[in-house]
C-alpha positions, 0 to 999 in steps of 0.5 A, a space after each residue: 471482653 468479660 465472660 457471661 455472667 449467670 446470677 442466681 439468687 438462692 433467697 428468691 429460689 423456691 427450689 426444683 422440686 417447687 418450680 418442677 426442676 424448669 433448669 433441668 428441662 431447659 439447660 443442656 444435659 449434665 450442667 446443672 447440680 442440686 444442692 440441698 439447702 434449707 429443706 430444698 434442692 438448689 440448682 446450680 450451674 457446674 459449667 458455664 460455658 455449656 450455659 445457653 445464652 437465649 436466656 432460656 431458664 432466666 424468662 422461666 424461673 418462676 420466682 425471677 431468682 436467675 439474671 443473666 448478663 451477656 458480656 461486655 467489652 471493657 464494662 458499661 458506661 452510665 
């Protein structure tokens, strides 16, 4: 079985202090890191496996900048 995967797309992400730091409300304590990019604080995941699975900071990003897919067992077929 694969792992959870957490994409975050940093062109869509308007930044923490834009989206009033949403990630840091919602995620568990201590897994989410700023970087400073092109003038903005980016979130990012530090551990994976603290990542909340309810799909929380995905549905309220308000730039649609994060995905997550659940595992699957041996990929998908089309």
């Amino acid at each position: 079985m694969s792992e959870l995967q957490f994409i975050h797309d940093v062109d869509k992400c308007i930044g923490a202090d834009e989206c009033g730091e949403i990630c840091e409300r919602i995620c568990p304590p201590d897994i989410i890191e700023y970087k400073e990019e092109d003038g903005k604080r980016i979130p990012y995941v530090t551990d994976i496996e603290l990542c909340m699975k309810d799909h929380g900071c995905q549905n309220n990003c308000p730039a649609g900048a994060i995905t997550i897919l659940p595992p699957q067992e041996d990929g998908r077929d089309y």
